[in-house]
C-alpha positions in Angstrom: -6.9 -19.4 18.9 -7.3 -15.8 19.9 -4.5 -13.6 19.4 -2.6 -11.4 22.2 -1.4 -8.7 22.1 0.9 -6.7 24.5 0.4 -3.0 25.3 3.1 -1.0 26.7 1.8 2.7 27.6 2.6 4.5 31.0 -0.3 6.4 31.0 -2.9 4.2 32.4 -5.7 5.9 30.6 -4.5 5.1 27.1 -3.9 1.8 28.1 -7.4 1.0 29.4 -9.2 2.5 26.1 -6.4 0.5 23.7 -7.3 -2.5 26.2 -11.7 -2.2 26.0 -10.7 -1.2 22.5 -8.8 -4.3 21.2 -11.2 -6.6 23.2 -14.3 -5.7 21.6 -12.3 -6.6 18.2 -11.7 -10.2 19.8 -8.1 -9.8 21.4 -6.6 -11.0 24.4 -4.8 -8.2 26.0 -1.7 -8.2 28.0 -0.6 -4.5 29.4 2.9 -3.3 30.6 2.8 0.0 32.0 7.2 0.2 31.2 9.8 -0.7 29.3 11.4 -3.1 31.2 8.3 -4.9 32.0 7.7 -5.2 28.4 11.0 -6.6 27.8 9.8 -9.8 30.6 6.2 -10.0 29.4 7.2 -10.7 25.8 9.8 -13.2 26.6 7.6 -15.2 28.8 4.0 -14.5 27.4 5.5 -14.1 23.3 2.5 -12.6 22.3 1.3 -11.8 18.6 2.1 -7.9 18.6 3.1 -5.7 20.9 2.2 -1.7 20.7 4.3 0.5 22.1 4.8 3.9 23.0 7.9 5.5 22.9 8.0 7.7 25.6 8.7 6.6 28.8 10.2 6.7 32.1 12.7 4.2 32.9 13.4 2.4 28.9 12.2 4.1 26.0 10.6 2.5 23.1 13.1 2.7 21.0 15.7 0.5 23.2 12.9 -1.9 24.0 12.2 -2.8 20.1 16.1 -2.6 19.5 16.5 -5.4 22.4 13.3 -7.3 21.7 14.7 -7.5 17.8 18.2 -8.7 18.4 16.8 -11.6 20.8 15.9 -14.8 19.2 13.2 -15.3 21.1 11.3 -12.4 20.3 12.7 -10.8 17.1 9.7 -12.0 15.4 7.1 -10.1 16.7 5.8 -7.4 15.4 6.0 -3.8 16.6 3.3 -1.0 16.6 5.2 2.1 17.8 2.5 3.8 18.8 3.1 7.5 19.8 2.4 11.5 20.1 6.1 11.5 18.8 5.3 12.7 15.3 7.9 14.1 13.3 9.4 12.7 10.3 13.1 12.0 12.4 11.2 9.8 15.3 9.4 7.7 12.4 12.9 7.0 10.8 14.5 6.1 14.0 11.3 4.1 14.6 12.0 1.9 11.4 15.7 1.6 11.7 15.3 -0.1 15.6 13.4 -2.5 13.9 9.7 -1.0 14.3 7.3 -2.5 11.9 4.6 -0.2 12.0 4.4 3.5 13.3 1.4 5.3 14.6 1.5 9.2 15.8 -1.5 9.8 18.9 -4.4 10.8 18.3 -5.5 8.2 16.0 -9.1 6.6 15.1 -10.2 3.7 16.4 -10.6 2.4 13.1 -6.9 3.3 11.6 -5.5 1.6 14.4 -7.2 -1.9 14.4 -7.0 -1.8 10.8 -2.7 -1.7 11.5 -3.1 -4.3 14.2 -5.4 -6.7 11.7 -2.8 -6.0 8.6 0.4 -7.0 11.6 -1.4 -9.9 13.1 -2.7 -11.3 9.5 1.0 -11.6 8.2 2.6 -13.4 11.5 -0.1 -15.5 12.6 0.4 -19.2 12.0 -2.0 -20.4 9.1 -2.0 -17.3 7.4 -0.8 -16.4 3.7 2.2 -15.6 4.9 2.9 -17.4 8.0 6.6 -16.9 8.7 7.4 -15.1 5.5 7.5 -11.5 5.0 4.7 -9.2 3.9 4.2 -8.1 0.5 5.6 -5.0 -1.0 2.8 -2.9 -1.9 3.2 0.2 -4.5 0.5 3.6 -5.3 0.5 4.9 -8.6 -0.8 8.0 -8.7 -1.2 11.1 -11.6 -1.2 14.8 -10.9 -4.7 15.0 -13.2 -7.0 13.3 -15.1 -6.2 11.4 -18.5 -2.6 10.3 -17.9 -3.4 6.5 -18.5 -2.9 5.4 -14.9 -5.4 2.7 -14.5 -3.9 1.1 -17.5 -1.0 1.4 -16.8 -1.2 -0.5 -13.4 -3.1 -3.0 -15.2 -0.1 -3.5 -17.8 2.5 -3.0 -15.0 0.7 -5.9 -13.2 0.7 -8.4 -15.6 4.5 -7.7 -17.0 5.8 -7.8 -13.2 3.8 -11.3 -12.9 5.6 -12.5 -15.9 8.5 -11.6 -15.0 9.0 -12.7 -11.5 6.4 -15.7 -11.4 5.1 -14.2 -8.2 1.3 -13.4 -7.4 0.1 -10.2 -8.0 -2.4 -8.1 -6.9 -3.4 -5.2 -8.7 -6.6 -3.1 -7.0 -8.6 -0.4 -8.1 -9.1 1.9 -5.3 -12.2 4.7 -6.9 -14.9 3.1 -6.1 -17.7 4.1 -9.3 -14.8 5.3 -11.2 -13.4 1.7 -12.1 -12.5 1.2 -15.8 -10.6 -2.5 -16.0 -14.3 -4.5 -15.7 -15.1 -2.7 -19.1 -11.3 -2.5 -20.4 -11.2 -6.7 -19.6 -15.0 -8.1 -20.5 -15.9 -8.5 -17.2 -19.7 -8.0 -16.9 -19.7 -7.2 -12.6 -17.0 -5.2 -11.3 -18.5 -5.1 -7.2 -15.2 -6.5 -5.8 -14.3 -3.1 -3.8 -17.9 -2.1 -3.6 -18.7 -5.7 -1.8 -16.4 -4.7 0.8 -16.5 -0.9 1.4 -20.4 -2.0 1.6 -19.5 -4.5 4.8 -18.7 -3.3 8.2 -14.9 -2.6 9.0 -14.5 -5.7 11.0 -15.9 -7.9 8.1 -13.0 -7.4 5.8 -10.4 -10.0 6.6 -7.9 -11.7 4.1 -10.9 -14.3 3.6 -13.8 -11.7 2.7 -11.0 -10.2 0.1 -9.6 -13.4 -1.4 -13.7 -13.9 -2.0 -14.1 -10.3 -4.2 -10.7 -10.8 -6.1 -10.9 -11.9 -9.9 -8.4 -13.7 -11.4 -7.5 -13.3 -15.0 -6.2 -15.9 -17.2 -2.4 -15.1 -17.0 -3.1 -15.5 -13.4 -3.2 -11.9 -11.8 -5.4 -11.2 -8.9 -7.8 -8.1 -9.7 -9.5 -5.9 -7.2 -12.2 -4.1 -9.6 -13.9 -1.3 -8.7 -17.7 -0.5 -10.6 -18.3 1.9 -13.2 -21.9 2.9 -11.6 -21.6 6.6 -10.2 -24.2 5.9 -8.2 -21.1 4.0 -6.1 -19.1 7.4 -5.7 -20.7 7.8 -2.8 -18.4 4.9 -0.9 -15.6 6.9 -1.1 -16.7 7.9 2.7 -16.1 4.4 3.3 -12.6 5.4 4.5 -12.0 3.2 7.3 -13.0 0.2 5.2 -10.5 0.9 2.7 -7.9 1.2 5.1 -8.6 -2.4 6.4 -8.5 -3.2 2.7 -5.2 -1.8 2.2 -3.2 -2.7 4.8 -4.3 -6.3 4.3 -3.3 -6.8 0.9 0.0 -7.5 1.0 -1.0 -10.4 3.6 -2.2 -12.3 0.0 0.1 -11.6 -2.3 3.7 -10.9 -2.6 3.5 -8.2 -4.6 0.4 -5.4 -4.6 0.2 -2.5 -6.9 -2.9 0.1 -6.5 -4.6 2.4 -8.3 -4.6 5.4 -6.6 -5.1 8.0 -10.2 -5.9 11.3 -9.3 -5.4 12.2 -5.6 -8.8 12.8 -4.3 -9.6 9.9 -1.7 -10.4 10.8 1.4 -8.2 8.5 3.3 -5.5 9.5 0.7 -2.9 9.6 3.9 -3.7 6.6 5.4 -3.4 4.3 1.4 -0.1 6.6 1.1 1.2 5.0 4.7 0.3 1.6 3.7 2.3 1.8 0.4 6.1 0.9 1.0 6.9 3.0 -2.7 5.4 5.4 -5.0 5.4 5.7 -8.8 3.9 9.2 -9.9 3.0 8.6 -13.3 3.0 12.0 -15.8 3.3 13.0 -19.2 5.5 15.8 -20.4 3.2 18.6 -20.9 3.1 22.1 -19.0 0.1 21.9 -17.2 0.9 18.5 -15.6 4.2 19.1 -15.0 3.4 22.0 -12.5 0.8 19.4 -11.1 3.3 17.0 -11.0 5.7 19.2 -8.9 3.0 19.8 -6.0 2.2 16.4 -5.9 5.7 15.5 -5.3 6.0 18.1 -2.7 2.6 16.8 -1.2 4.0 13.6 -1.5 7.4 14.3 0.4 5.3 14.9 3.7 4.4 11.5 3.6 8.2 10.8 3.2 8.2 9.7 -0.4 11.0 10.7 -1.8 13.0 11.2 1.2 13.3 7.5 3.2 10.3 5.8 0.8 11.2 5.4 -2.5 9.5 8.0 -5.2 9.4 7.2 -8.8 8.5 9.3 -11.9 7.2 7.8 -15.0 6.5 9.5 -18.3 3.5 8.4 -20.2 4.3 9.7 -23.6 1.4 9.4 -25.5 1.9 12.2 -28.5 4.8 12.6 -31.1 8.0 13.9 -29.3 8.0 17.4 -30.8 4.4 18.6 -29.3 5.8 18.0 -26.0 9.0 18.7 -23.2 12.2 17.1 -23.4 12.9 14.2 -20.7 15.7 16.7 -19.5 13.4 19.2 -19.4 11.1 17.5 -17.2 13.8 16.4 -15.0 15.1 19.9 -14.7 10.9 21.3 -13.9 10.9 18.5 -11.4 13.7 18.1 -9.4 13.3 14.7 -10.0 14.8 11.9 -12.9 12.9 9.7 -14.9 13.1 6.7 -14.0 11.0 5.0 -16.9 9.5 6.3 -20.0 6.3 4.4 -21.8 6.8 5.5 -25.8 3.4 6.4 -27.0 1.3 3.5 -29.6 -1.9 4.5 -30.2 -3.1 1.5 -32.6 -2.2 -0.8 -30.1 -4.4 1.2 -27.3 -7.3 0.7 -30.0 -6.6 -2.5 -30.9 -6.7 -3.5 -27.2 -9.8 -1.4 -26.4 -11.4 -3.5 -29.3 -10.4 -6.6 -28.0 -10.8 -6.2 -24.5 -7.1 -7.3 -23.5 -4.6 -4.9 -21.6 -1.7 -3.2 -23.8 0.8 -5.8 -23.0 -1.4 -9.0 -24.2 -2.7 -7.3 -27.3 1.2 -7.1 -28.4 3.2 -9.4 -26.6 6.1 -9.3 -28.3 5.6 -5.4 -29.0 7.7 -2.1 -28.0 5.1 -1.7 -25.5 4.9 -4.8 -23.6 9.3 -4.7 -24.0 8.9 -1.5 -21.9 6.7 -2.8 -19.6 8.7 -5.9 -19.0 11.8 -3.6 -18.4 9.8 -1.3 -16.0 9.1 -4.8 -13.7 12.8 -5.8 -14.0 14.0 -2.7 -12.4 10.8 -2.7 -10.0 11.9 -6.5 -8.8 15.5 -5.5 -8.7 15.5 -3.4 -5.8 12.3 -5.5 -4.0 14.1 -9.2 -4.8 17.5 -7.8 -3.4 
């Protein structure tokens, strides 16, 4: 069954090229060139998504979502506000009427059908989801180099899994800089390369559900390769957009490794992830890192209406190294977990090719862990 989807612009340009636009991806297109004619097409037509601009003349976006959400017959639709209204105050207003996407003009073709795949892939009947709610996807990212963030994520996977018995998916997102293929035993890590490698509208839930490996506690990985030769498909930005945003139509629960802040599309992974834990360690250097990262990270909103997180990766004796309070104090920020550091369990693990929190199940490490996904689930269960 092809999908529709409404379009409610009063410019009739930017309706035509979202129409030709949409229809080369396969949709049927339904236009509306107000608000109230919105309101009439999507209670008679119901289509699968509706974009929607915010400006204009008779009812604005914002009362058009706030009416189509608090009617039965349409409050499950999704909403693309789609707009040249681009300040952080519109996108928060955006939300709270019940938007479930938000999009500032001009955009690339590419970012927006990759939005309107990730909507339509969580709504549409037969899906993952059907009539369930998306995942809750989280970054984890490091001011530098060395921190222990693809562990990390790895360990933070597995504990969460354990903890809440739902299905996670944890995804490398540096292509040729991958490092859980060698860390686990597993001789190919091509999952992310398969698909930056494929055109953008190739990558559906199916084609990533094909390149996911799944461990033997049951986690779903996303592995990047270890070849440098694959650095290069880190231009491959719109296709790890599409990847992105369509995660959290598979699992419940997604959790990427971002590491050090240098992918192109950095913006666009950052606007697919609904929380951010910035994981640091408690040393000079990247603690002034750390605070322009959370300043970069607070024009994205983290921090401010999307939860931001800071982790301390200990991974020296206490006296070679700040306080907690004084990192808290450098930061602006608290702490809202701290990993103790046990080196002979790294080792041990590296020998045995098993993340931290299998080596030593019952160990201070995998305890901390565990902890870390009880306070995560808390506030996503609630």
């Amino acid at each position: 069954m092809v999908e529709r989807i409404l379009v409610v612009d009063d410019e009739l340009e930017t309706l035509r090229l979202i129409g030709v636009m949409l229809q080369r991806q396969g949709y049927e297109i339904i236009a509306a060139a107000s608000g109230a004619e919105a309101i009439s097409i999507a209670n008679k037509e119901k289509p699968n998504l509706i974009i929607l601009d915010i400006m204009m003349p008779d009812i604005d976006g914002y009362e058009v979502t706030k009416e189509l959400k608090s009617a039965s017959a349409t409050k499950d639709i999704p909403i693309l506000m789609f707009t040249a209204k681009s300040q952080v105050e519109d996108k928060i207003t955006g939300y709270d009427v019940g938007a479930d996407d938000y999009l500032t003009k001009p955009v690339h073709p590419a970012e927006l059908v990759a939005h309107v795949k990730a909507l339509i892939s969580r709504t549409v009947k037969g899906g993952v989801f059907a009539d369930e709610e998306p995942g809750h996807t989280i970054g984890v990212i490091s001011p530098k180099g060395g921190i222990g963030c693809s562990s990390f994520v790895l360990s933070l996977a597995m504990s969460y899994q354990q903890e809440t018995k739902e299905q996670v998916i944890a995804a490398e997102l540096r292509p040729g800089l991958g490092s859980w293929g060698l860390d686990l035993g597993y001789p190919e890590s091509i999952g992310l390369k398969n698909l930056l490698n494929k055109t953008n509208s190739e990558i559906t839930t199916g084609a990533i559900k094909e390149e996911l490996i799944r461990t033997i506690s049951g986690e779903l990985l996303l592995l990047a390769s270890y070849n440098v030769k694959d650095l290069k498909l880190v231009n491959s930005t719109e296709q790890m957009q599409t990847i992105v945003s369509l995660l959290p139509a598979i699992a419940p629960f997604v959790i990427l490794d971002i590491g050090v802040p240098y992918l192109l599309n950095l913006r666009e992974i950052l606007e697919n992830c609904d929380e951010v834990i910035l994981l640091t360690e408690p040393y000079p250097a990247s603690i002034e890192r750390s605070k322009l990262l959370i300043e970069k990270l607070g024009e994205f909103g983290f921090g401010k209406y999307k939860l931001l997180s800071v982790v301390l990766n200990n991974r020296m004796r206490s006296d070679l190294q700040y306080t907690t309070k004084q990192v808290e104090l450098a930061l602006g920020q608290p702490i809202y977990h701290i990993i103790s550091p046990n080196p002979e369990n790294a080792y041990n693990a590296s020998e045995r090719k098993m993340a931290l929190v299998k080596n030593q199940p019952e160990g201070l490490t995998a305890q901390q862990y565990t902890q870390l996904a009880k306070m995560i689930a808390q506030h996503i269960l609630a």
